[in-house]
C-alpha positions in Angstrom: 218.4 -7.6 -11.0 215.9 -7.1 -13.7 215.0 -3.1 -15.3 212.0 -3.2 -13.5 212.7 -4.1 -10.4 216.8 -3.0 -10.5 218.1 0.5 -8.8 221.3 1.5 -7.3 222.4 -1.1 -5.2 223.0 0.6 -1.7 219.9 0.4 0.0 221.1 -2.3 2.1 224.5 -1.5 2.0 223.8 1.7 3.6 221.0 -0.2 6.1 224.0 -2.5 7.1 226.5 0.5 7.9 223.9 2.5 10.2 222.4 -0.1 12.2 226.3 -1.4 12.7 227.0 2.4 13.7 224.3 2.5 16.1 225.5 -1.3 17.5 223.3 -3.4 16.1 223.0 -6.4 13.8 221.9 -7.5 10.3 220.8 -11.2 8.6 218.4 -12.4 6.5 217.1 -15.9 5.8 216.6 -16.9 2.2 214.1 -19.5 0.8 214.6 -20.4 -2.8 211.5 -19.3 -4.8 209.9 -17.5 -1.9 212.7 -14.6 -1.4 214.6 -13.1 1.5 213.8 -12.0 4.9 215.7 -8.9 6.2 216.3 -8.5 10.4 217.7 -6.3 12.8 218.3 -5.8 16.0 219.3 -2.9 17.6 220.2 -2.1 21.0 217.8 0.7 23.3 217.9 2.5 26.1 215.3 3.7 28.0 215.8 7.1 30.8 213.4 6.3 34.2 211.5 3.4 32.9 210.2 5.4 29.9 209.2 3.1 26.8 211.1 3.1 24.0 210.2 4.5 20.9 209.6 2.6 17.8 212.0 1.6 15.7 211.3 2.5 12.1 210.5 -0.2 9.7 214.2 -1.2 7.6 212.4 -0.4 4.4 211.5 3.0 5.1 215.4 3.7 6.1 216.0 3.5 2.7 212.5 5.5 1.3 210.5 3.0 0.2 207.6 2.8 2.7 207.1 6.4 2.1 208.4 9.1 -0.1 210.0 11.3 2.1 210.0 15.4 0.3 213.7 16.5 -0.2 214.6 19.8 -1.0 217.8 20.7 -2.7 219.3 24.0 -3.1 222.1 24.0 -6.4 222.6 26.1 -8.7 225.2 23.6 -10.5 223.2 22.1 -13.2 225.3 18.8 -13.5 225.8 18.4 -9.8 221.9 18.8 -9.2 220.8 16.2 -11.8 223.3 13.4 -10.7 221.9 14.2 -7.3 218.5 14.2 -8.0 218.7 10.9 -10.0 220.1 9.3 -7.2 218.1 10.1 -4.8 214.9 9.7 -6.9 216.2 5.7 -7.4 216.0 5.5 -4.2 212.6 6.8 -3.9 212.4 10.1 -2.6 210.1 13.2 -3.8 212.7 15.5 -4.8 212.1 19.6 -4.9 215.1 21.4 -6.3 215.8 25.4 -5.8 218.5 27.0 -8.2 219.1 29.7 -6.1 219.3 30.9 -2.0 216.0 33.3 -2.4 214.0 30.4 -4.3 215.4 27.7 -1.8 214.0 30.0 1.5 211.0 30.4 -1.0 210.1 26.5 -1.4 210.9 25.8 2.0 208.1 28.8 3.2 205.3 27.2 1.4 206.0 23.6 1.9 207.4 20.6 4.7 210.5 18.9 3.9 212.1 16.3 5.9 215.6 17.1 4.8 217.5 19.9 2.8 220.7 19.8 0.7 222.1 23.1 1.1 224.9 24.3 -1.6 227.3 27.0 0.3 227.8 29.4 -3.4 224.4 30.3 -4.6 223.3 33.7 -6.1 221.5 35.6 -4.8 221.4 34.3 -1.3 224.3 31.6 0.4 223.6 29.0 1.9 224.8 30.1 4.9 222.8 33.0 5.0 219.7 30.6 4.0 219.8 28.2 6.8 220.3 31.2 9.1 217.2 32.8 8.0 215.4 29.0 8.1 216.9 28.5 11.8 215.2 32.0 13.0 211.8 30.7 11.4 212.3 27.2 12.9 213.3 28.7 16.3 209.6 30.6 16.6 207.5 27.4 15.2 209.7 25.1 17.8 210.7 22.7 14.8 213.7 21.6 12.6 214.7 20.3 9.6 218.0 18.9 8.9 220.3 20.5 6.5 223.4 19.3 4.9 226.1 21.7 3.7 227.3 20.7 -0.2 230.5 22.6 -0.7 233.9 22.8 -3.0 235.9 23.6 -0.1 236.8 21.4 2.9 238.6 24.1 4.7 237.7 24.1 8.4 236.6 27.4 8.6 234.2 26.4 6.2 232.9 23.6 8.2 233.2 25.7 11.7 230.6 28.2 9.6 228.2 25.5 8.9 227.5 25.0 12.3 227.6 28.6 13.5 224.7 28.8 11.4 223.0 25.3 12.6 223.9 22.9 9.9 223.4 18.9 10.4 226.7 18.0 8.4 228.6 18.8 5.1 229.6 17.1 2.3 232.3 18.4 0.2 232.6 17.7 -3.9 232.5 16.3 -5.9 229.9 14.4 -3.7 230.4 10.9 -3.2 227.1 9.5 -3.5 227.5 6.7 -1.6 228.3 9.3 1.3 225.7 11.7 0.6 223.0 8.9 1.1 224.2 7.5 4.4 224.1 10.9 5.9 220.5 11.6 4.5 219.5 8.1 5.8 221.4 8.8 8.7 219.6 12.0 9.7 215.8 10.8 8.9 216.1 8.7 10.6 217.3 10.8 13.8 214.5 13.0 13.0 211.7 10.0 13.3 212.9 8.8 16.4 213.2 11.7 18.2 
């Protein structure tokens, strides 16, 4: 992989884990000097004759059809930049917050498909974020997933994160290979349904 066209390598590693999760398959066919051809396949059931809805291209799994706005909530300076870097490779529009009141802030004036949600922040947690984002979303009939980033993997902790209407957790130090197969994961819940 060249500089220019190089990034992180787990696109379709990532691709190949949910559409296996979800019981489907994965090939390609390769032509020399013309490139690869990605497919899948993946099983869908219909309720009462109902078409299905469409599956989402593979590329945009991965945020490269579309740049889909993330907003993260840290206030850890080194955890923030290695997640927006990451992310940003893999082609998402990034919004960061360094605190709970400027996170509820951002996510007031703007749409974001997903949120990373750090449980320690000052000024407001993130527990006490996502409640007030969960009232808002209850009256305006939408939702936006959120997924928990915390130091402690104590299952209270986790119990609390979905008391208050979280989409999943991630503990740290965040393994990054983890953290984008549950954002993947959860976009693409939120297109289909």
């Amino acid at each position: 992989m060249n500089k220019e066209n190089g990034g992180i390598r787990l696109g379709l590693a990532i691709c190949k884990d949910l559409i296996e999760m979800m019981g489907g398959k994965i090939w390609l066919v390769s032509n020399v000097n013309r490139g690869s051809t990605f497919i899948f396949n993946l099983p869908v059931q219909t309720d009462h004759g109902e078409a299905p809805k469409p599956l989402i291209p593979l590329k945009h799994l991965v945020g490269e059809a579309k740049k889909e706005k993330i907003l993260i909530a840290e206030d850890d300076e080194v955890s923030k930049i290695l997640i927006v870097n990451v992310l940003k490779k893999v082609n998402y529009d990034i919004v960061t917050a360094r605190n709970g009141r400027e996170a509820l802030d951002k996510y007031m004036q703007d749409d974001y498909r997903l949120i990373l949600m750090d449980l320690s922040m000052p000024k407001m947690d993130g527990f006490q974020v996502t409640e007030r984002i969960r009232k808002i979303e209850s009256e305006k009939g939408c939702h936006t997933p959120i997924i928990a980033l915390s130091a402690h993997a104590f299952p209270e902790t986790k119990r609390r994160c979905d008391e208050v209407g979280m989409d999943d957790y991630i503990t740290k130090p965040i393994n990054m290979h983890d953290l984008l197969q549950k954002v993947v994961r959860l976009l693409l819940q939120e297109a289909l349904y």
